[in-house]
VODREN-95985 format. One line per field, with one value per residue: y negated, z negated, x of N, C-alpha, C in turn; residue in one letter. Coordinates in steps of 0.02 Angstrom, whole numbers. Layout:
n.yy <- [Y,...]
n.zz <- [Z,...]
n.xx <- [X,...]
ca.yy <- [Y,...]
ca.zz <- [Z,...]
ca.xx <- [X,...]
c.yy <- [Y,...]
c.zz <- [Z,...]
c.xx <- [X,...]
r <- [A,...]
END
This chain:
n.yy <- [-6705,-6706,-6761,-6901,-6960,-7105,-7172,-7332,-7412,-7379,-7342,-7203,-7180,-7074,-7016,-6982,-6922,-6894,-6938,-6909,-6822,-6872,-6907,-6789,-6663,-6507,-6353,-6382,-6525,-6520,-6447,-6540,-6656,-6569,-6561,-6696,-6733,-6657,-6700,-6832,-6819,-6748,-6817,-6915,-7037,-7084,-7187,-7234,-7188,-7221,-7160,-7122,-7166,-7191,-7330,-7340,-7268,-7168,-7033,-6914,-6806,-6627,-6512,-6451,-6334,-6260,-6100,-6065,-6059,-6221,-6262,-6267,-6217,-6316,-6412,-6391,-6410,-6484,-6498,-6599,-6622,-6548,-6571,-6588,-6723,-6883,-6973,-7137,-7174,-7232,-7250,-7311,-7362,-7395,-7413,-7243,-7157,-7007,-6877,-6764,-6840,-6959,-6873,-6852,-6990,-7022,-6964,-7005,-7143,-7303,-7383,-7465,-7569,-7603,-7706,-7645,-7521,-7395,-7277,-7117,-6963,-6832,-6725,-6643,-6660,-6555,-6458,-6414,-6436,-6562,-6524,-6559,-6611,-6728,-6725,-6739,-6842,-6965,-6988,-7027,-7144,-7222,-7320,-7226,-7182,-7239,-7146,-7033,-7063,-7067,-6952,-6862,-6926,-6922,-7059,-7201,-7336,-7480,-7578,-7700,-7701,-7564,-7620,-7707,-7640,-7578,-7469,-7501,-7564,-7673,-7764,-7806,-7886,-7832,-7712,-7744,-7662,-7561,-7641,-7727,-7619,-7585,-7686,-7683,-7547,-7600,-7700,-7597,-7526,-7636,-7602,-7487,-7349,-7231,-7284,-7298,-7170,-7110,-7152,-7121,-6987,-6992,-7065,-6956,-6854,-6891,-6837,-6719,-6600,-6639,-6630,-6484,-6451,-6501,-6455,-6319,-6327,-6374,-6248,-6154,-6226,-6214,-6067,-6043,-6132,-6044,-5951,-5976,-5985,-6119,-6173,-6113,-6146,-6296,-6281,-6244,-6352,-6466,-6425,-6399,-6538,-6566,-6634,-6541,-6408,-6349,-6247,-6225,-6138]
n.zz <- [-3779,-3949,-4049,-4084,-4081,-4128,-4147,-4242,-4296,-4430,-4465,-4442,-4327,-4339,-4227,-4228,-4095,-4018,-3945,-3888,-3966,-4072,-4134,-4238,-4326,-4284,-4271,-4155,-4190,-4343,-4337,-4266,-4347,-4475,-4404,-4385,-4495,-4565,-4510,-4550,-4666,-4689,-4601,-4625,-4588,-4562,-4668,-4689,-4650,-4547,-4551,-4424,-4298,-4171,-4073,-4114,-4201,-4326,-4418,-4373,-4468,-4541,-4374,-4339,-4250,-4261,-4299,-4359,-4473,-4550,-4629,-4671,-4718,-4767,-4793,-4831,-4814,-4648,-4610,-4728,-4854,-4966,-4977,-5033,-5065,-5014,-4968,-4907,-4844,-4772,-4734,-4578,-4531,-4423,-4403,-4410,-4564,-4604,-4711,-4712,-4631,-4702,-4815,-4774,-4792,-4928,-4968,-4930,-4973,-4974,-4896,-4750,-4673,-4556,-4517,-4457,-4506,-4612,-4763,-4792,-4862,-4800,-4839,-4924,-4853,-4741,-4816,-4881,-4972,-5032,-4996,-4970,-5054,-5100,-5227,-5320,-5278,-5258,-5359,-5411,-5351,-5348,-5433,-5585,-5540,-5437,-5339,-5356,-5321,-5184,-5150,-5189,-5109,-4987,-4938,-4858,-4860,-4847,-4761,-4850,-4972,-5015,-5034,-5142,-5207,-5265,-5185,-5041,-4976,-4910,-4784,-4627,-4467,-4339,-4240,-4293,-4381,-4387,-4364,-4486,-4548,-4519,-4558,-4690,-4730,-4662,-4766,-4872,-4811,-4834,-4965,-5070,-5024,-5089,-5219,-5184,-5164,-5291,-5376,-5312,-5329,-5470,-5488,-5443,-5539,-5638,-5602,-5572,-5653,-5681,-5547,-5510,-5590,-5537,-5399,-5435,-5470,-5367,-5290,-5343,-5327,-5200,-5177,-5219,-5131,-5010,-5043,-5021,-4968,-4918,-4846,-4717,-4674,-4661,-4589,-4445,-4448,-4417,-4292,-4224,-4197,-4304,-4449,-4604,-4691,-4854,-4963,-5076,-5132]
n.xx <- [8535,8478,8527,8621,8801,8896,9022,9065,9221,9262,9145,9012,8882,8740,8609,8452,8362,8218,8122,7998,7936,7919,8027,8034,8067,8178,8246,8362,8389,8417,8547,8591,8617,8669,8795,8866,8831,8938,9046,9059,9086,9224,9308,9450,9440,9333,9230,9111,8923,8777,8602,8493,8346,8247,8197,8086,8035,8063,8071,7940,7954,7932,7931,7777,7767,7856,7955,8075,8201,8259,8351,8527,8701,8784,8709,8565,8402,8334,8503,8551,8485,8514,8643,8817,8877,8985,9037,8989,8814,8693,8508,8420,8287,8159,7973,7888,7919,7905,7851,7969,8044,8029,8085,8235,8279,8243,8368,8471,8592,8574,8411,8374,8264,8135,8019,7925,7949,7847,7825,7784,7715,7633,7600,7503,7400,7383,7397,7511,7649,7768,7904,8085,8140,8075,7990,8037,8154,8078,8001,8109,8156,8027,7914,7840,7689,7664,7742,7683,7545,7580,7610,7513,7395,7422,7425,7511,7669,7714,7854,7890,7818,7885,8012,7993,7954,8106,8112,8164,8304,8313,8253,8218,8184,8099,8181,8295,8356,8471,8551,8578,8603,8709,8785,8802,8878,8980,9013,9027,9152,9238,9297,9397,9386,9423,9395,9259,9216,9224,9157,9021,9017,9026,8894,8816,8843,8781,8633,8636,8591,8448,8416,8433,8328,8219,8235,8214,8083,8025,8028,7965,7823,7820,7805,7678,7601,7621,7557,7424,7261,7221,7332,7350,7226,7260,7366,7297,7203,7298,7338,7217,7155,7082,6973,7020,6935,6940,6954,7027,7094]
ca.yy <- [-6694,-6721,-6805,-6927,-6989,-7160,-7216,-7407,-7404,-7312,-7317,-7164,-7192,-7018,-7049,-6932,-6952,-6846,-6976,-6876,-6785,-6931,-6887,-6713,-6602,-6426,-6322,-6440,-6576,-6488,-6424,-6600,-6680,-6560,-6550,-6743,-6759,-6631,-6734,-6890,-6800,-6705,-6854,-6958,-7106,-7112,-7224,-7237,-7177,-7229,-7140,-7207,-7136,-7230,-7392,-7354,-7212,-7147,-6963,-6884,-6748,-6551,-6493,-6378,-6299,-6237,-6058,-6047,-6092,-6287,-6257,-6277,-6201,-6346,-6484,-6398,-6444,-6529,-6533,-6664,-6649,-6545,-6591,-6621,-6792,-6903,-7047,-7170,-7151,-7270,-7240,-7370,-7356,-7429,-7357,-7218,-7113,-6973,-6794,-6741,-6898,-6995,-6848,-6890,-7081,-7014,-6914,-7060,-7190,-7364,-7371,-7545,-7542,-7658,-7736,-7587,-7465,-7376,-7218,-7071,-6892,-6808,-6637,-6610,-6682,-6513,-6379,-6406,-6493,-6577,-6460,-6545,-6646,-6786,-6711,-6788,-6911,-7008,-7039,-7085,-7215,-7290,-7307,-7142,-7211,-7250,-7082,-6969,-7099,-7037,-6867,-6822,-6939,-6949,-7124,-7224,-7364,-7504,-7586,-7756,-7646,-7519,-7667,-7749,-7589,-7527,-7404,-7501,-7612,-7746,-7787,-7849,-7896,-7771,-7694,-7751,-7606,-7529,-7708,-7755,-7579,-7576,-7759,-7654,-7517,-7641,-7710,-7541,-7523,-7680,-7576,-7425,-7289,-7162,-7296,-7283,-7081,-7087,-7173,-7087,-6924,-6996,-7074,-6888,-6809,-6912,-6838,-6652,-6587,-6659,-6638,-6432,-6441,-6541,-6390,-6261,-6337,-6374,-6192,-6142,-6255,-6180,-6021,-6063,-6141,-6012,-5896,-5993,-6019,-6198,-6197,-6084,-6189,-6344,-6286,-6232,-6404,-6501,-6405,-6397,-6620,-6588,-6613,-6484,-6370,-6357,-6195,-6225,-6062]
ca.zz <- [-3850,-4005,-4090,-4049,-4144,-4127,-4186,-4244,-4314,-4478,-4475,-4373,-4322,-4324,-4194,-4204,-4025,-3974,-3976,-3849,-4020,-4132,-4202,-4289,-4332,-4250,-4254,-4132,-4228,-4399,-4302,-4242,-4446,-4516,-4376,-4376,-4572,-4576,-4466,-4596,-4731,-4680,-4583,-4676,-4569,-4577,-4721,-4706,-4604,-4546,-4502,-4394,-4256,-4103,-4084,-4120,-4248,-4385,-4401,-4420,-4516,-4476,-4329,-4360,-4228,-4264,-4357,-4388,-4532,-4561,-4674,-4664,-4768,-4798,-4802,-4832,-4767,-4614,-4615,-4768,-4922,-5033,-4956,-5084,-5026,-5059,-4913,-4927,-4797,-4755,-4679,-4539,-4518,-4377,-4382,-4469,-4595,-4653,-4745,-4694,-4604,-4781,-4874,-4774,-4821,-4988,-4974,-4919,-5016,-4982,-4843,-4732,-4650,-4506,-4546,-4417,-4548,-4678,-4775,-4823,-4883,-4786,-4838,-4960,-4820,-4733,-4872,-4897,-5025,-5007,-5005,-4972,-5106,-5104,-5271,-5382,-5279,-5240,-5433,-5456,-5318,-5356,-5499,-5545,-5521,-5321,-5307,-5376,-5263,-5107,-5142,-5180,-5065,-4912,-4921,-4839,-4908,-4801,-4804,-4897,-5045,-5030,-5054,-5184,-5271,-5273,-5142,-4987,-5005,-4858,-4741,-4575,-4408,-4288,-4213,-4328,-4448,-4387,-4361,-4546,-4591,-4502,-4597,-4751,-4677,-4674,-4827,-4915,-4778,-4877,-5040,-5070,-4997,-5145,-5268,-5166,-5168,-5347,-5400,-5307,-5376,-5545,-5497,-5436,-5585,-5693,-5601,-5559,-5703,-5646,-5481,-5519,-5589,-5464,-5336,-5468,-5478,-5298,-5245,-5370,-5295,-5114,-5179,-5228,-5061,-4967,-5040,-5011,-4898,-4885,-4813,-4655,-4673,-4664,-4536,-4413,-4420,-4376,-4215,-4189,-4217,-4342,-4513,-4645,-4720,-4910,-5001,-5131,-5130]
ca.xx <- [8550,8448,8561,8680,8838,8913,9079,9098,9280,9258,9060,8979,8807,8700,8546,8384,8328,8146,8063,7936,7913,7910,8081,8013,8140,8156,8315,8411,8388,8445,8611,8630,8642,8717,8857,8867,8862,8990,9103,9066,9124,9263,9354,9441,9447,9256,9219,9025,8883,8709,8577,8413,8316,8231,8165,7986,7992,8117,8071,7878,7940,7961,7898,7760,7761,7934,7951,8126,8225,8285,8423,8596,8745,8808,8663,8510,8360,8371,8568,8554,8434,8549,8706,8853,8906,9049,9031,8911,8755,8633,8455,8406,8220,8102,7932,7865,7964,7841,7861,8026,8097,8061,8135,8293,8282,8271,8428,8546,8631,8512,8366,8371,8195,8092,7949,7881,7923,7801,7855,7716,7717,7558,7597,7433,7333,7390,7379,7585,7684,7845,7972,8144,8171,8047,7954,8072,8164,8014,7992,8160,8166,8003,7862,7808,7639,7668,7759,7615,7505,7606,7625,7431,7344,7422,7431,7576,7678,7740,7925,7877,7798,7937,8072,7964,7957,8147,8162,8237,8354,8331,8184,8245,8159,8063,8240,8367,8371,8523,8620,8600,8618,8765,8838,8809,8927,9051,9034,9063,9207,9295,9307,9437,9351,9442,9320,9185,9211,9221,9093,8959,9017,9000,8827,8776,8858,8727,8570,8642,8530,8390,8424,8417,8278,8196,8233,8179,8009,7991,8040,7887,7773,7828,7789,7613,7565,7619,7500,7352,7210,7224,7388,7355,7198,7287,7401,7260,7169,7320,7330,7150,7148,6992,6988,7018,6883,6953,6919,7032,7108]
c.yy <- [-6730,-6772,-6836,-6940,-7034,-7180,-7308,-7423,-7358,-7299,-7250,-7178,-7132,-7043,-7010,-6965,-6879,-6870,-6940,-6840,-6816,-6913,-6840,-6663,-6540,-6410,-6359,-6489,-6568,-6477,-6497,-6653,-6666,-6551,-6644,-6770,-6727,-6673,-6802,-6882,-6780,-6760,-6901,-7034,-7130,-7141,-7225,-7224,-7219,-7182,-7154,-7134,-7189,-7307,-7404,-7295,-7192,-7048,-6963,-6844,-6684,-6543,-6434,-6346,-6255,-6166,-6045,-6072,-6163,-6314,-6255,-6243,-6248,-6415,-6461,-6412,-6495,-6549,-6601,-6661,-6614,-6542,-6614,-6672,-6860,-7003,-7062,-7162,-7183,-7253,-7315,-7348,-7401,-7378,-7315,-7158,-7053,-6902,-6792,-6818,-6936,-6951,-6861,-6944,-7034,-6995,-6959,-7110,-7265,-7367,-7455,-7513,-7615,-7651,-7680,-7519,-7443,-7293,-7165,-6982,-6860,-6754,-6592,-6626,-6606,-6456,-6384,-6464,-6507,-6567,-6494,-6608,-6730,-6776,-6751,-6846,-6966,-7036,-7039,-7142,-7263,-7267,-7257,-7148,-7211,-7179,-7041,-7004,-7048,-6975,-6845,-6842,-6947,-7022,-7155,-7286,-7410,-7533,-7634,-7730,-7632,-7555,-7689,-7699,-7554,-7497,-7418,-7572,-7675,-7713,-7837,-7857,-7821,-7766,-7733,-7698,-7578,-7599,-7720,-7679,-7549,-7620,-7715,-7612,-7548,-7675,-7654,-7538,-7578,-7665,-7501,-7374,-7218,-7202,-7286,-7213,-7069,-7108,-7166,-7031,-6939,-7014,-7007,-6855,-6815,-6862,-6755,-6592,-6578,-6624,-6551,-6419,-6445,-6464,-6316,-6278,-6339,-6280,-6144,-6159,-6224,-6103,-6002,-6072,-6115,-5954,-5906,-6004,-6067,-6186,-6183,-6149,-6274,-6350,-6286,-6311,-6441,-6492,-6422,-6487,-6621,-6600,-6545,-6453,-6337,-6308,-6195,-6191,-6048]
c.zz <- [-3893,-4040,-4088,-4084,-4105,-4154,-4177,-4288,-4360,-4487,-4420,-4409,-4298,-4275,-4182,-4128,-3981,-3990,-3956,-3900,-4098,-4173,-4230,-4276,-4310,-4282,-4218,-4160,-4309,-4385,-4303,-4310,-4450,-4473,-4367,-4470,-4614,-4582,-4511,-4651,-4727,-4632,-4610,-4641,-4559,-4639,-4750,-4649,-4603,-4518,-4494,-4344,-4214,-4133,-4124,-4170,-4265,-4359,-4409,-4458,-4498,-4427,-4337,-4328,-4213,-4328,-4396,-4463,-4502,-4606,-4635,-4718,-4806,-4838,-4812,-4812,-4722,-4613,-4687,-4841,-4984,-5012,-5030,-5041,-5047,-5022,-4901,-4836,-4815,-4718,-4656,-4506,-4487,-4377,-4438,-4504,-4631,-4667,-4719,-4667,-4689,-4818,-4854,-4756,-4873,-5008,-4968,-4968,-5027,-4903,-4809,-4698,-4597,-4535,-4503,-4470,-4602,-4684,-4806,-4814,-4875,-4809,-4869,-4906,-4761,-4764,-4892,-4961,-4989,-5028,-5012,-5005,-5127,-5187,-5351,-5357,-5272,-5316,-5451,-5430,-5309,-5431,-5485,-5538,-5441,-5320,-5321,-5318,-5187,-5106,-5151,-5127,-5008,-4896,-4893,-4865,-4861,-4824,-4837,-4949,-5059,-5063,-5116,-5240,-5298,-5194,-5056,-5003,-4960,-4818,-4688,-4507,-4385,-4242,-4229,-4371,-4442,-4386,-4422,-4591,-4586,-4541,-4658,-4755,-4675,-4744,-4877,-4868,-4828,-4943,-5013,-5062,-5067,-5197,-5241,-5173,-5234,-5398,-5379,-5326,-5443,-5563,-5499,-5490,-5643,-5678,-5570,-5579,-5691,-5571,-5484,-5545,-5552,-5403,-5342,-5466,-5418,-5276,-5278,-5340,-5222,-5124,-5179,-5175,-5019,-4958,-5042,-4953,-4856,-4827,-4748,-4621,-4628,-4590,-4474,-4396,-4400,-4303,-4177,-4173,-4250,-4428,-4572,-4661,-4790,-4917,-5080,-5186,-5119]
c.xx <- [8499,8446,8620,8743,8876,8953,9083,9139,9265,9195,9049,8911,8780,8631,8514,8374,8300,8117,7989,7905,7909,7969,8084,8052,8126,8224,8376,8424,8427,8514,8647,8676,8652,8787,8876,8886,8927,9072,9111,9115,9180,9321,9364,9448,9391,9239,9140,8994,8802,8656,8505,8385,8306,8205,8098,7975,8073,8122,7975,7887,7966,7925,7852,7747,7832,7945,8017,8148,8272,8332,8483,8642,8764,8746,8595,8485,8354,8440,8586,8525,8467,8598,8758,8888,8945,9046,8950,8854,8714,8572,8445,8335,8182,8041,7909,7924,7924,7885,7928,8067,8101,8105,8199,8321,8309,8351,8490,8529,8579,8480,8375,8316,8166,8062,7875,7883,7881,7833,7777,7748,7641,7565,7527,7396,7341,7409,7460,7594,7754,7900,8039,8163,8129,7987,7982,8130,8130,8029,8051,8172,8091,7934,7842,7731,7618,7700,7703,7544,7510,7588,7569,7377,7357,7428,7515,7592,7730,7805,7920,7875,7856,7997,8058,7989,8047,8181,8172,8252,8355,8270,8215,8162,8119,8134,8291,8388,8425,8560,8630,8623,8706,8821,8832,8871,8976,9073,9058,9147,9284,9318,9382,9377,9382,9409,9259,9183,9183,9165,9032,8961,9010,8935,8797,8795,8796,8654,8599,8603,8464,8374,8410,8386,8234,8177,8201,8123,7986,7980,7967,7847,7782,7780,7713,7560,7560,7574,7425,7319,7203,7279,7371,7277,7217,7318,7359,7216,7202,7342,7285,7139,7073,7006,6980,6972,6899,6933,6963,7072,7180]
r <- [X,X,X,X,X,X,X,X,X,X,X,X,X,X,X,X,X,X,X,X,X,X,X,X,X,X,X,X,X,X,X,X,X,X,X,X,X,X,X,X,X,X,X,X,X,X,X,X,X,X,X,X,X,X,X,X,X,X,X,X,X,X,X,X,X,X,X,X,X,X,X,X,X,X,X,X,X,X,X,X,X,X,X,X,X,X,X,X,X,X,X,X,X,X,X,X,X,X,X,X,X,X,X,X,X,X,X,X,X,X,X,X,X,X,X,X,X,X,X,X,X,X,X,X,X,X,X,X,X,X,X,X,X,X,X,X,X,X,X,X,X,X,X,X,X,X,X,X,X,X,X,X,X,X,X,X,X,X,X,X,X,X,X,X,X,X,X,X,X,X,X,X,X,X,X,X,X,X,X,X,X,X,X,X,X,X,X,X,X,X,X,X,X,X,X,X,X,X,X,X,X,X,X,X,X,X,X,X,X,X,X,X,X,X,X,X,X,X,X,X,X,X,X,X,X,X,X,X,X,X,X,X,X,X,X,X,X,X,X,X,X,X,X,X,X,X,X,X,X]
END
């Protein structure tokens, strides 16, 4: 299996696990979240979730050698990125979190991170943009300065920074990220779970707006890249391991 799930009393722990594939989402992997975040939401004796990947790597991203679709009914991209969601969800990050694995950091509640993790959005550095939601949560979880950074140059953004800046919430050891993300997990656990419900539906009610715009502009920008040169471009040199040849187009 893909993806594992882990009960610790009312926490479940979701677990990407290919690593042989650095974590990178396919179809199995999509199935595995959204049938795992389902099960978060929908039981009520689950209180809070986490979700992590391997020791040595978070997610890389989508798999591009994967043609299918990565949607979900309920969770969108990857099982998760437009998910309507009520129970709190933690990311637990070792490693790297890039294009797709950061977008679902972005997507959960607060990120705990090793000192092994760094987060990056390569997608321009292969003719793509970043499709599932990292276009406008990026600049809400950190200066829009560092998000426009990420998102045009390929650059990555380690967890010290990331903490410094906002967008994770704790900096542990090299393989603690799930233990403290887990003490978090409990600390929401010590609250009424019908306040904790209600007050993340009122946080999401604030940015719903936004938040549909956000998807309207991305799904533009999808549209754009798909009809260009670069992209196939793009796609073709990360197969080949050469760099790009730009036209622009």
């Amino acid at each position: 299996m893909d993806v594992v799930e882990e009960q610790h009393g009312r926490i479940l722990v979701v677990r990407i696990e290919r690593e042989a594939k650095r974590n990178a989402i396919d179809r199995s992997v999509t199935e595995g979240i959204d049938a795992a975040l389902n099960r978060l939401e929908d039981d009520p004796e689950l209180w809070a979730g986490v979700l992590t990947g391997t020791p040595r790597v978070f997610s890389a991203g989508t798999d591009l050698g994967v043609s299918v679709s990565l949607r979900t009914e309920r969770g969108g991209e990857y099982g998760i990125t437009r998910r309507e969601r009520h129970t709190p969800l933690i990311a637990a990050v070792e490693g790297p979190a890039l294009g797709g694995g950061f977008e679902m950091a972005l997507a959960c509640d607060a990120i705990i991170a090793s000192r092994t993790a760094f987060f990056g959005l390569p997608e321009t550095r292969r003719g793509l943009v970043a499709s599932s939601g990292a276009l406008f949560r990026a600049a809400r979880a950190l200066p829009p300065n560092v998000a426009r950074e990420l998102l045009v140059s390929g650059r990555t953004l380690d967890s010290e920074r990331a903490c410094r800046l906002g967008l994770v919430n704790e900096v542990t050891d090299a393989g603690c990220a799930l233990d403290r993300a887990l003490a978090l997990a409990e600390d929401i656990c010590l609250s009424s779970p019908v306040a904790v419900r209600e007050t993340l539906r009122a946080l999401r009610a604030l940015t719903a707006a936004e938040d549909a715009l956000g998807w309207r502009s991305t799904e533009h920008a999808v549209d754009a890249f798909r009809a260009s040169e670069d992209m196939a471009e793009g796609i073709s040199a990360f197969f080949e391991g050469r760099t790009p040849r730009w036209c622009g187009r």
